[in-house]
C-alpha positions in Angstrom: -100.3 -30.7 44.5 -101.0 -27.8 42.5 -99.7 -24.3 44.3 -103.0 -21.4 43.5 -101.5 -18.1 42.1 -101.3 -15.1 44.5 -103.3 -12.7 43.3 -104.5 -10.0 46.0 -102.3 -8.4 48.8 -103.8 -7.8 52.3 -101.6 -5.8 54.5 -102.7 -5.6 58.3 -100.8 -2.6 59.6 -99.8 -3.2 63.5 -99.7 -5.9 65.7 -103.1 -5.1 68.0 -105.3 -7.4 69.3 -107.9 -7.5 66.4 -105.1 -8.2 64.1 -103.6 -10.7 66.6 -107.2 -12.8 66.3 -107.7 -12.0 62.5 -104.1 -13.9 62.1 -104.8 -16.6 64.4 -108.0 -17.5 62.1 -106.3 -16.6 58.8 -104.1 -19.6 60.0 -106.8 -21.8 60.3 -108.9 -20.5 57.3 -106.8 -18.4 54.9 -108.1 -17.0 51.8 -106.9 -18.8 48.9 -105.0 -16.0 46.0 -104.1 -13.8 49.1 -100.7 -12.6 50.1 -100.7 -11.8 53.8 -98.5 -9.4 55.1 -98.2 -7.7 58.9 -96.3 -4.5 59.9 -95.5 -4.0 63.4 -92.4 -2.2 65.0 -91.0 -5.4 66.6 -91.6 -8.8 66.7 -93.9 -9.2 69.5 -97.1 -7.3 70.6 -97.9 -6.6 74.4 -101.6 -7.1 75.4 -103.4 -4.5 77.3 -104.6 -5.9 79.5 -102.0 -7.7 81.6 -100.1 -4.7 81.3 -100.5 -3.7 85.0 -99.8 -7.4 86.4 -96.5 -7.3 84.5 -95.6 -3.9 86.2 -96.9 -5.3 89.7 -94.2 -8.7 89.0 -97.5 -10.9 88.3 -96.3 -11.9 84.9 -92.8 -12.4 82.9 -92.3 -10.2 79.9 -92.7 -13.4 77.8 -96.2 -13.9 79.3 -96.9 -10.3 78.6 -96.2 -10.1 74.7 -97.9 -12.5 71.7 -95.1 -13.4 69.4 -96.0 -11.8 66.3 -93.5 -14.3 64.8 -94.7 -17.6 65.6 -98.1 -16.1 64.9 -97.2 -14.7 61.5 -95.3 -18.4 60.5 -98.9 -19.8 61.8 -100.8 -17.4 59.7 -98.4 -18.2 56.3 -98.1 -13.9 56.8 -94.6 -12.2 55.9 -93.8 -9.8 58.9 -92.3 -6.7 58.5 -90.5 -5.4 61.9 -90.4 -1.8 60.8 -92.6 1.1 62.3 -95.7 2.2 59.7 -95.7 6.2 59.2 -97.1 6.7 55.9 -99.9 5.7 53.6 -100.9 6.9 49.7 -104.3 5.7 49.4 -104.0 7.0 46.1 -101.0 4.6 44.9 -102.3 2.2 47.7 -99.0 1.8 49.4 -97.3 2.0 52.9 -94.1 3.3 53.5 -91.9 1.6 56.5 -88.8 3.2 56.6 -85.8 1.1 55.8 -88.0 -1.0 53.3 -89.6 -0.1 49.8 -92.9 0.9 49.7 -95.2 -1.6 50.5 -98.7 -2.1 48.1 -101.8 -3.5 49.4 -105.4 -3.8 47.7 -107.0 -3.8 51.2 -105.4 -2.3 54.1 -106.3 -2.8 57.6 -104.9 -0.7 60.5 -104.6 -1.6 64.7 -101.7 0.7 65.6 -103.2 1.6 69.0 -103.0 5.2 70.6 -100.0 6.8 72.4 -100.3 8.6 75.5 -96.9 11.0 74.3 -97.5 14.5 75.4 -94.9 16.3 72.5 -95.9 19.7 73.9 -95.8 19.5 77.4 -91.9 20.7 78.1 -89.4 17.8 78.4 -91.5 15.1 78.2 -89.8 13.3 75.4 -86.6 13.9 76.7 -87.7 13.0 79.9 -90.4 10.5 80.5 -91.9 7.5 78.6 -95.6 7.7 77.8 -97.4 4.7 78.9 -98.7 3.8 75.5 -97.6 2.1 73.0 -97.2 -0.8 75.7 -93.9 -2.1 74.8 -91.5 0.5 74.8 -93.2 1.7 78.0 -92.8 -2.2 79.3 -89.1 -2.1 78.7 -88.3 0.9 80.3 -90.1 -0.3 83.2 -88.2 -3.4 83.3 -85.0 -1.6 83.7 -85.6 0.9 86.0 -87.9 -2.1 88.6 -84.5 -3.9 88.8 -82.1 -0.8 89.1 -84.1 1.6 90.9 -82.3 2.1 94.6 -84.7 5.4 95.8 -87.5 5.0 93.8 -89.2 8.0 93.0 -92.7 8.0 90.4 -94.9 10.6 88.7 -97.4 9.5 86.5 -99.6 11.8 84.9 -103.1 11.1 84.1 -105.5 10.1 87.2 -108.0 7.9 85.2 -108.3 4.4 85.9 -104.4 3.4 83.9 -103.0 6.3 86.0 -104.2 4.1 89.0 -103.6 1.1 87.9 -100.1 1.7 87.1 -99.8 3.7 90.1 -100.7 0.5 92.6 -98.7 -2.0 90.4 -95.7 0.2 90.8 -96.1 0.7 94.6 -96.4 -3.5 95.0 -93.9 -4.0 92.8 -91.0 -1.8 94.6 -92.5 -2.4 98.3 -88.8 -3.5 99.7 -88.0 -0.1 98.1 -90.5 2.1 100.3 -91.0 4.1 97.0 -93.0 7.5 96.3 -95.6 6.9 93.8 -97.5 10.5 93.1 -100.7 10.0 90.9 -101.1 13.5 89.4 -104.6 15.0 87.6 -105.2 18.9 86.6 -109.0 17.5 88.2 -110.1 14.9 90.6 -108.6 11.3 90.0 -111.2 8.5 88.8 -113.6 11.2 88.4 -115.4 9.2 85.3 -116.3 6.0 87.6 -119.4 5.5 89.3 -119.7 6.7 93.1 -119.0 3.0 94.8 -116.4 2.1 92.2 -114.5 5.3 92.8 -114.6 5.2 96.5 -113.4 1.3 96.3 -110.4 2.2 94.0 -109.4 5.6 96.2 -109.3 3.1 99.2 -106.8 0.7 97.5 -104.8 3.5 96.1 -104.6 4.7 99.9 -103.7 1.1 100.7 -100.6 1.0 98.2 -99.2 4.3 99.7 -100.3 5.9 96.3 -99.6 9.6 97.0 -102.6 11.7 95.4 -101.6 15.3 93.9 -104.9 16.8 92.2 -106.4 19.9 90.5 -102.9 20.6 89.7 -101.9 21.8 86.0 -98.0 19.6 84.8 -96.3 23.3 82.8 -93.2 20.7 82.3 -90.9 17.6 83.4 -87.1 17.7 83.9 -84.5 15.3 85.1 -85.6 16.2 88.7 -89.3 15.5 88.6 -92.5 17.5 87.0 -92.9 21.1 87.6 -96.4 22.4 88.6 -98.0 25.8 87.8 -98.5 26.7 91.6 -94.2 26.3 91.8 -94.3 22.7 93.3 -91.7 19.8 91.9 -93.3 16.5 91.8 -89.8 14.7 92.7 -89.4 11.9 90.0 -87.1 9.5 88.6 -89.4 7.7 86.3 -91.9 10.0 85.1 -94.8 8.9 82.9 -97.6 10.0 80.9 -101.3 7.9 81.2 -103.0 11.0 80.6 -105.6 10.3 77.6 -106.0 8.7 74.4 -103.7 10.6 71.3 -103.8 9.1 67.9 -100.5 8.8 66.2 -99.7 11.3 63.9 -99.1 10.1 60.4 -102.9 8.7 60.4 -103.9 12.9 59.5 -101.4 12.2 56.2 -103.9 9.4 55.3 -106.7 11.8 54.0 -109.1 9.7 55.5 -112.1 11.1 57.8 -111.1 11.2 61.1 -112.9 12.3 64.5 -110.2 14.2 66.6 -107.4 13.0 65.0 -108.8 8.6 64.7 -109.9 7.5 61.8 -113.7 7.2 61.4 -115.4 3.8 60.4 -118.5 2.7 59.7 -120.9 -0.2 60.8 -118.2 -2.3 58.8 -115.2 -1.1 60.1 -114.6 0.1 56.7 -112.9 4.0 56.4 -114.3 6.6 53.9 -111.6 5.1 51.7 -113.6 1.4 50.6 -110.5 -0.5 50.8 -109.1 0.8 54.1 -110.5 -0.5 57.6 -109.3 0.0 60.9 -110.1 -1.0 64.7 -109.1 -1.3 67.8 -108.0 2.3 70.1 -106.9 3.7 66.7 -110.8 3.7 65.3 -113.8 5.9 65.9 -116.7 3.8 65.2 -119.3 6.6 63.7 -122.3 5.0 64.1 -121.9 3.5 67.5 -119.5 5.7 68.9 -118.0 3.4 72.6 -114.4 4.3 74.8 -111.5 2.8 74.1 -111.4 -0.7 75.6 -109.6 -3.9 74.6 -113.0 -5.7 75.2 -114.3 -3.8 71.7 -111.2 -4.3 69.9 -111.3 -8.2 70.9 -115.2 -8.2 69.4 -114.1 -6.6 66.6 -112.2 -9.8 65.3 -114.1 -12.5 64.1 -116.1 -9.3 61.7 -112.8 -8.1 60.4 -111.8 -11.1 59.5 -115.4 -11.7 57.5 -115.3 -8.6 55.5 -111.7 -8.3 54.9 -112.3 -11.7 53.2 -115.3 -10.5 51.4 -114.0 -7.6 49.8 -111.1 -9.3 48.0 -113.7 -12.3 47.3 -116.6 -10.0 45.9 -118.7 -11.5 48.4 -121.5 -9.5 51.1 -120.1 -7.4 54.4 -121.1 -7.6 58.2 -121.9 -5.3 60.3 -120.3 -5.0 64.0 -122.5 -4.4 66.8 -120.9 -3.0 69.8 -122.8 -4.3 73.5 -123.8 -1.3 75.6 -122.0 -2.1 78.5 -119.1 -4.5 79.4 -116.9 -6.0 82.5 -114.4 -3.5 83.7 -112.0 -5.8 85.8 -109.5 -3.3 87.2 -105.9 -4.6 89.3 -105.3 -3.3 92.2 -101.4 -3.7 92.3 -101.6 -6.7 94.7 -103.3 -10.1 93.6 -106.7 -7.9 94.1 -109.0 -6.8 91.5 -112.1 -4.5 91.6 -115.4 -5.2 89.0 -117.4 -2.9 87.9 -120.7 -3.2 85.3 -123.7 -1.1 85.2 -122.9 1.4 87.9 -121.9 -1.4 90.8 -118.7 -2.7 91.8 -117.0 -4.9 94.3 -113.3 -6.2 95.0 -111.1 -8.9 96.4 -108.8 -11.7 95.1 -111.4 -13.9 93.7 -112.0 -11.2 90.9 -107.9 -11.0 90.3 -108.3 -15.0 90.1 -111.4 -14.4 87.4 -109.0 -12.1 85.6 -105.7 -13.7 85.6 -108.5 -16.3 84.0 -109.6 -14.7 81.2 -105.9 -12.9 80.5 -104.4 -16.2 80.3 -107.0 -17.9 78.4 -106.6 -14.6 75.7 -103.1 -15.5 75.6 -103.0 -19.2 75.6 -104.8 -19.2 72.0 -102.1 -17.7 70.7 -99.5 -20.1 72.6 -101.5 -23.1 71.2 -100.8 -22.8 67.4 -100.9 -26.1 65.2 -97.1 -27.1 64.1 -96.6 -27.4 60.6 -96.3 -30.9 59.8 -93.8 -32.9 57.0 -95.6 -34.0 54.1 -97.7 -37.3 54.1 -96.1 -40.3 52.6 -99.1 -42.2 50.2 -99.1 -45.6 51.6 -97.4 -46.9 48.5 -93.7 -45.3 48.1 -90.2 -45.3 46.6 -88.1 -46.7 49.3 -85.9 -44.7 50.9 -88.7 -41.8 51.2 -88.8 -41.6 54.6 -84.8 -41.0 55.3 -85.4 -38.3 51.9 -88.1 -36.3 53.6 -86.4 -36.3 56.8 -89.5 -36.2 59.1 -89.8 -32.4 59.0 -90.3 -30.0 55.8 -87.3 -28.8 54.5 -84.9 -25.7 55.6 -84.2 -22.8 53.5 -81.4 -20.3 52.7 -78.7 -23.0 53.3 -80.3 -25.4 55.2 -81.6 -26.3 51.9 -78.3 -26.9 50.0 -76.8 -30.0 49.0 -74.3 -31.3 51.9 -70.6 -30.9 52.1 -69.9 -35.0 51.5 -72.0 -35.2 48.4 -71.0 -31.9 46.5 -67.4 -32.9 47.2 -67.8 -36.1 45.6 -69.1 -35.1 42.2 -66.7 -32.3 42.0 -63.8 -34.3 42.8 -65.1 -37.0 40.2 -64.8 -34.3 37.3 -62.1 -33.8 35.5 -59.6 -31.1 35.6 -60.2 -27.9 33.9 -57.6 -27.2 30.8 -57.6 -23.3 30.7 -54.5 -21.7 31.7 -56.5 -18.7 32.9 -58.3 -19.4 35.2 -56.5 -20.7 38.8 -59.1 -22.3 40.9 -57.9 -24.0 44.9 -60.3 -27.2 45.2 -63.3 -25.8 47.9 -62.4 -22.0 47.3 -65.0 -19.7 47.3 -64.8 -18.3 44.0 -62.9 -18.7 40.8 -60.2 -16.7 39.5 -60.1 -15.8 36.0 -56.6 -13.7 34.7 -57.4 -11.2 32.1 -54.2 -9.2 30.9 -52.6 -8.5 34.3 -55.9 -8.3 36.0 -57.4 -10.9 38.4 -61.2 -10.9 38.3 -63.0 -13.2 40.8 -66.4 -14.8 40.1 -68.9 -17.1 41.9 -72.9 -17.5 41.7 -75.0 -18.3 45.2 -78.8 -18.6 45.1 -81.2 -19.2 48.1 -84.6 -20.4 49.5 -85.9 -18.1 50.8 -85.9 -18.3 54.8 -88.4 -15.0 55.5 -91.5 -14.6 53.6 -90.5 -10.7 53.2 -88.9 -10.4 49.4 -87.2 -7.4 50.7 -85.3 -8.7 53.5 -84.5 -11.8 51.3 -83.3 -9.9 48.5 -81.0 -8.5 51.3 -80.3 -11.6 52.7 -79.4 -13.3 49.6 -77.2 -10.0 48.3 -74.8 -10.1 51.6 -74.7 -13.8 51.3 -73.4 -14.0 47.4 -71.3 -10.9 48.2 -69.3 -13.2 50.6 -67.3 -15.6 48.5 -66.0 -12.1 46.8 -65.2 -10.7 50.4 -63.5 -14.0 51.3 -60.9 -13.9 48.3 -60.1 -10.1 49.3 -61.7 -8.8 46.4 -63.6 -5.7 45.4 -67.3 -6.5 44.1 -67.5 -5.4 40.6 -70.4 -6.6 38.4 -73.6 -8.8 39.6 -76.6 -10.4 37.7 -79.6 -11.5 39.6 -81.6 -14.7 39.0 -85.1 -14.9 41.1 -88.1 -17.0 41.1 -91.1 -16.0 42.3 -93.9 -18.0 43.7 -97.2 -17.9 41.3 -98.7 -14.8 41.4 -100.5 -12.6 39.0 -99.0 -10.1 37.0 -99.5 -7.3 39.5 -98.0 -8.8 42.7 -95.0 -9.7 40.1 -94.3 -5.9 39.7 -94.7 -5.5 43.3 -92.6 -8.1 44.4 -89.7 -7.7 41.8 -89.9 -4.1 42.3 -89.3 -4.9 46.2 -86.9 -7.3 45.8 -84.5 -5.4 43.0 -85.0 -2.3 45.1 -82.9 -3.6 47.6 -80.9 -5.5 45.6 -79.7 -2.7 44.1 -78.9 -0.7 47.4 -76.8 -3.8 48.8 -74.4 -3.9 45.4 -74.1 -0.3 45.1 -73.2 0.1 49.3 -70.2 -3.1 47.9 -69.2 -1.0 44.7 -70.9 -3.5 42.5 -73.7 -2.7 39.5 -76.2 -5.0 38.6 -75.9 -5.2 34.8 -78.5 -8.1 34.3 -80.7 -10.9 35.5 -83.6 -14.1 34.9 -86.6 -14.1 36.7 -89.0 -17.1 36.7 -91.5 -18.3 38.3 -91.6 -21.7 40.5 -93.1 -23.2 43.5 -90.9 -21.0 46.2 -89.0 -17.6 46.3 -85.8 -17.8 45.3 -83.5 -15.0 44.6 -79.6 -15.3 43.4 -76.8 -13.2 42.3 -73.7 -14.3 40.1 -70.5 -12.0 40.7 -67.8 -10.6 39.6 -64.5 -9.3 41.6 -61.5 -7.1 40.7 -58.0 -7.8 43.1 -54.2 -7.9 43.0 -53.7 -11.4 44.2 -56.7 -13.0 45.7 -56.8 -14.6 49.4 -57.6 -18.6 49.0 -57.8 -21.6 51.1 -54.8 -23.5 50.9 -52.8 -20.5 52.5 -53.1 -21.2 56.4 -50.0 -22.3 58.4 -49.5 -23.9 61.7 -49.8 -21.1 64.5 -51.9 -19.1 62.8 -54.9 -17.5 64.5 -58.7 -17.8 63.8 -61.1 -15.0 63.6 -64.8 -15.1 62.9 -66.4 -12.2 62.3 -70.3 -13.0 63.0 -71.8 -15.3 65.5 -72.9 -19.0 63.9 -76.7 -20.5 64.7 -79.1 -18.8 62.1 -79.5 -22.5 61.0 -81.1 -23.8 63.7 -82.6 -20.8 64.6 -84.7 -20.5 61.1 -85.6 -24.0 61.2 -87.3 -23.8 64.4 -89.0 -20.5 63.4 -90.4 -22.7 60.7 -91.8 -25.0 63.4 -93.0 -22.2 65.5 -90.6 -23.2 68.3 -88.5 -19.9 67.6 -88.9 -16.3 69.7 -89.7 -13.8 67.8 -86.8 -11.6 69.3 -84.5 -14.2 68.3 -85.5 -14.7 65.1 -85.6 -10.8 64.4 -82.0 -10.6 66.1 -80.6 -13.4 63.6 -82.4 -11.9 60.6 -80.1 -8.8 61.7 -77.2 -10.6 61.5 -78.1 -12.0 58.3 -78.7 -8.7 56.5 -74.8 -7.4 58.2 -72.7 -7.1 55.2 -68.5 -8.0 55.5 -67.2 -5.5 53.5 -65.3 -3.9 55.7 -64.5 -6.8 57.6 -62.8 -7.9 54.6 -60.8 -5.0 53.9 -59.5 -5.3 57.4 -58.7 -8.8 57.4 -57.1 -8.1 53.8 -53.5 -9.5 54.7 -54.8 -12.6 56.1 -53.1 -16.1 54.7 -56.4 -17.7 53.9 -60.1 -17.1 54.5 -64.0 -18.1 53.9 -67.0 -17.2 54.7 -69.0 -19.5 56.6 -72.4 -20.7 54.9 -73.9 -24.3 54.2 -71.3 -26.3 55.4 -71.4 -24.7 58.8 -68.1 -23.8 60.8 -66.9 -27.0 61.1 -67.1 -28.0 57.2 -65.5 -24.6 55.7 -62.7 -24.9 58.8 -62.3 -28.0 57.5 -61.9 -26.7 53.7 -58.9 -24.4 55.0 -57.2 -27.8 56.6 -57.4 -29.8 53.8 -56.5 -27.1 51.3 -53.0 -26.3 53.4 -52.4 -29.4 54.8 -52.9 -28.1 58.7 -55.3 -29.7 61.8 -57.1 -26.8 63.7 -57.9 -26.1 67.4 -61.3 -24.6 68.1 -62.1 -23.3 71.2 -66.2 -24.1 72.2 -66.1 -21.3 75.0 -65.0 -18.8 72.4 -67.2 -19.5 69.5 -70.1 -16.5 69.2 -73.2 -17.7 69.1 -76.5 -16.0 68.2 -79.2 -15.1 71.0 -81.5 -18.2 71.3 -79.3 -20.3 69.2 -77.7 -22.5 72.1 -81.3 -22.8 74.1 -82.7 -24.5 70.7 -79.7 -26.8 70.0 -80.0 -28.4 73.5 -83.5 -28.9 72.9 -82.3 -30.9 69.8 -83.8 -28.5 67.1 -81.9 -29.5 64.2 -81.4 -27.8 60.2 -82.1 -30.5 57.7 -78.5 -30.3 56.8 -77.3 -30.8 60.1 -77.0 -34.8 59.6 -75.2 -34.2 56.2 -72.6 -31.4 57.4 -71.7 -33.5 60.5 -70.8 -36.3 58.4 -68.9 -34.1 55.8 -66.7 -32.3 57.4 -64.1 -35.1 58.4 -62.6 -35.9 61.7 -63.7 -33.2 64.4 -62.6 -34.8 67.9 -63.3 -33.4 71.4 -66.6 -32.3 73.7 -69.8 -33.3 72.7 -72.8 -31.1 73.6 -75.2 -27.8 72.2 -72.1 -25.7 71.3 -70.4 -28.6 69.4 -73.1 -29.3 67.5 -73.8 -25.8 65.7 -70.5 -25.7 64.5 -72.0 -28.1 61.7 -75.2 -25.8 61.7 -75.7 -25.0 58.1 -74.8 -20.9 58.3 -76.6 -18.0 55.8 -74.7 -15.0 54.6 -72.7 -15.6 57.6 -69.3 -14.3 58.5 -65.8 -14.4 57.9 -63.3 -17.1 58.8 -59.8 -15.4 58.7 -56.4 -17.6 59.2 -53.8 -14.8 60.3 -50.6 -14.1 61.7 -50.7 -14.9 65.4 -49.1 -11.4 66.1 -51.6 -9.3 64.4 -54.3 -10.8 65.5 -55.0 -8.8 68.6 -54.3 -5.6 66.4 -56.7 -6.8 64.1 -59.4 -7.9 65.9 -59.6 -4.1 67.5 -60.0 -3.0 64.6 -62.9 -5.2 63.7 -64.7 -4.1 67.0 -64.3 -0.6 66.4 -66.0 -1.2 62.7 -68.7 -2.5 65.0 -68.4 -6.2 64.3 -68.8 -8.7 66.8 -65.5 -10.6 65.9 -63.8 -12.6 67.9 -60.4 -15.0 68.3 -61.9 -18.9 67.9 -58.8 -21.4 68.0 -55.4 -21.3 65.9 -53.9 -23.6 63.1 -52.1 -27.0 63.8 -49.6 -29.8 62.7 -51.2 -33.0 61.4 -54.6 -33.1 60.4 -58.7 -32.6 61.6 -59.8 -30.3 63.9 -59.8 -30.5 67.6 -62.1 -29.2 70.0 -61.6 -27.8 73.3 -63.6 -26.4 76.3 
């Protein structure tokens, strides 16, 4: 099947619920030539409006947030988990600190609003606006299940003030907590007569204490002062007072209306290829509150024009209604409705909304899995067993397994130069120049992320391990990387992404990049061959029985990246093992410099690289299951059978591994990228050197020891 070029980049800046929809239908109808890319400060997005529920205990934090992840895989969209704060319409770029800046032809921006009061005193050291949701949600979290005297001020008596305000009460009512609702004027005062007496009843029922007509002059550790000398006692203080765009949208040089950024019928800016909706948009000609239900509306019209304008085709106007459902919670299972100026409560509205929440959420739960590829009807045999039944891993799940590279390489014949010393399995060879030993090795990768940035840093830490492992100091790299077809533009882009952080990784080692290749193919790929300077290098073949085991990173990213590829993954995972990933071993190496042998652990998995040391020094090997780290989500997935596609290959490869069967067991033959160290040392200095490790802020830890005999043995 022929792959279409890339030839237009669409950035969707922020995770909101327009952009949520536009991805979900992007999945089902992208535009063909477009590269999608999202950027939203972590890897899930709360919605709105089961914000209170989750505060009142109604709903789990999972059932709160839409996994920008799973959506993005669903979408074929590269996520970047990095917080927004500039844009150069002129250049027509983004900048997202930690990342190179990031072009687009047509931007689209659903950031929100943030209640942050930055000049009320001691707010921001002292209490957590209530927007942005999921900062606010996690600091609620925390202090629900610590809390012992519970003690709330929230500022701002509109219609979130009381909402919060009664989910709080329900939710701490073992507590007998003081909830104060606080307003410089009356509370509710923008809801109709009957609606407002209905919701001052309820807040009366959920012991809401009302403080109004008073003016907040600041907030300390004890509670919020007032101007008449009062102290609001508080423990959790927060701020629902208003709607405050975020600041870097004035650095745009767009129009903006107090501070959001104007749009017209199309939701296009005075900038023609910059749009934005949601709370973060003033719609000019039909100017409407801030309410989900307009930002929800506001989809299926985005997605239409954002198409059209990189298609030269005709845009369509949105049409805001009038008037819409205001379903308001009530802390309990209670809800009150209110349209047109009449209102009424009880449970069966909470049952209508808890309805229509979960149905919003449940389209983005339901997301097609990518399948394998079809087999035509007439085949090769031995197709079905090739394809596997699912598409292929990258990064390492993608490289050739243990068994079969060791059988061509033991097949060839030995090498004749007496300058170069090379251990069977090593990590790298060793070339003697003079009386200098120089190291080199090559690694290439798949690319497991759809972000060229975080690949290039993947891929950088990852080749940068085999010169680590022999105790050497990086020296020289040249890159090799092929790009998927795109046009000559997205090439700059993307090369100028990807060698941006290159670069930063080698020169953070001590290494210069002094050359490269660059093709193009059906997939990313990006690859670095190395050079190393050391005294005498640490190899394989060096571990004796006794010795201790140290592994410096926690193993699973295999399994982890092939069920983000199925869309079985959490986001939070995922992001967490990308982090680990990107961790580079440097220093771990310099600590573990006196160590009798040592690898990194990569495609073969734990198992297959432990079993490298063995056979190179003639030992067996005790590994420890309860010791072994293992990323977050990683053990969950391998009980649910989630496998990499080198799983099957590694298992078989790495020799005789008796003991306990189960999730543990099996990721120690989970194919591993740029992961850590595996140090043989001197049973006396482990301890010592493991400390050390920790205080470097690596999350090493003591795994089994070296044996007599041969194999590896596994215990509980």
């Amino acid at each position: 099947m022929y792959n279409l070029s890339l030839t237009r980049d669409l950035v969707l800046v922020g995770g909101g619920h327009t952009h949520a929809l536009v991805l979900r239908k992007w999945g089902m109808k992208p535009l063909p030539g477009v590269r999608l890319t999202v950027i939203n400060p972590g890897p899930t997005a709360p919605y709105s409006g089961m914000l209170p529920g989750f505060v009142a205990g109604h709903y789990t934090r999972d059932e709160l947030d839409i996994d920008l992840v799973q959506l993005c895989r669903f979408a074929g969209a590269r996520l970047i988990n990095g917080a927004a704060d500039h844009v150069d319409k002129d250049a027509k770029t983004v900048q997202v600190p930690g990342w190179p800046p990031i072009a687009y032809d047509v931007l689209s921006i659903d950031v929100g609003i943030t209640s942050d009061m930055p000049k009320m005193a001691g707010f921001a050291a002292h209490a957590i606006p209530a927007k942005p949701l999921g900062t606010f949600a996690s600091r609620w979290d925390a202090f629900r299940q610590d809390a012992d005297h519970p003690q709330i001020a929230i500022i701002g008596g509109g219609v979130a003030g009381a909402e919060l305000a009664m989910a709080m009460s329900y939710a701490l009512r073992d507590r007998e907590p003081l909830v104060q609702l606080i307003d410089r004027q009356e509370v509710l005062r923008a809801l109709g007569a009957k609606a407002r007496r209905l919701m001052l009843e309820a807040l009366r029922g959920q012991g809401v204490e009302l403080i109004e007509n008073a003016e907040v002059t600041g907030i300390t550790s004890e509670g919020v002062n007032l101007a008449d000398g009062r102290l609001i006692p508080s423990n959790f203080t927060t701020g629902a007072a208003g709607a405050k765009p975020h600041d870097w949208i004035a650095g745009i040089g767009v129009e903006t209306h107090d501070g959001f950024i104007c749009v017209d019928r199309m939701l296009r800016s005075s900038d023609e290829f910059i749009y934005a909706v949601g709370d973060c948009a003033h719609m000019r000609d039909n100017p409407r509150p801030k309410a989900g239900v307009y930002a929800v509306r506001q989809a299926p019209v985005l997605y239409d024009n954002l198409c059209a304008v990189m298609s030269g085709r005709a845009r369509m106007p949105y049409v805001p209604q009038n008037d819409y459902l205001k379903l308001i919670s009530l802390g309990e299972k209670s809800a009150l409705a209110e349209k047109f100026g009449t209102a009424r409560q009880g449970p069966l509205l909470w049952k209508l909304k808890d309805h229509i929440d979960r149905k919003f959420m449940k389209q983005f739960v339901d997301l097609p899995v990518m399948n394998a590829p079809k087999i035509p009807s007439v085949a090769a045999l031995g197709m079905d067993e090739a394809l596997g039944g699912k598409p292929m891993c990258g990064g390492c799940g993608a490289k050739v397994g243990r068994g079969a590279l060791g059988d061509v390489l033991n097949a060839l014949p030995p090498g004749s130069r007496d300058d170069i010393e090379a251990v069977p399995g090593d990590d790298a060879a060793v070339i003697i120049t003079g009386r200098t030993r120089q190291v080199m090795t090559t690694d290439h990768l798949s690319a497991v992320t759809l972000d060229p940035a975080v690949m290039a840093r993947i891929a950088a830490v990852h080749a940068l391990g085999d010169i680590w492992a022999m105790g050497a100091k990086p020296q020289a790299a040249t890159a090799s990387i092929i790009l998927p077809r795109m046009n000559a533009d997205l090439q700059r882009r993307t090369l100028s992404e990807v060698m941006a952080v290159a670069t930063e990784v080698m020169d953070a080692a001590g290494a210069a990049i002094v050359g490269g290749h660059s093709s193009m193919g059906d997939n990313l790929t990006i690859g670095f061959t190395l050079t190393g300077l050391c005294k005498q290098p640490i190899t394989i073949d060096g571990a004796q029985p006794g010795d201790a085991l140290i592994l410096t990173k926690p193993i699973g990213s295999g399994v982890i990246m092939a069920a983000e590829m199925a869309q079985q993954a959490r986001g939070a995972d995922v992001v967490a093992c990308l982090e680990h990933m990107t961790a580079p071993q440097g220093q771990a190496g310099r600590i573990l410099a006196k160590a009798h042998a040592m690898t990194d652990v990569t495609g073969f998995g734990l198992a297959g690289h432990l079993a490298n040391i063995c056979t190179a020094s003639g030992t067996g090997a005790v590994v420890r299951l309860s010791g072994v780290p293992v990323m977050q989500g990683a053990l969950t997935l391998a009980g649910l059978g989630v496998r990499s596609t080198l799983f099957a290959d590694n298992r078989a490869g790495a020799g005789m591994v008796l003991g306990p069967e189960g999730p543990v067991s099996d990721l120690l033959f989970d194919p591993q990228t740029a992961g850590g160290l595996l140090a043989v040392v001197a049973a006396d200095s482990a301890d010592a050197l493991l400390t050390k490790l920790r205080r470097a802020d690596y999350p090493a830890v003591i795994i089994g020891q070296m044996t007599e005999g041969n194999g590896i043995v596994l215990e509980s």
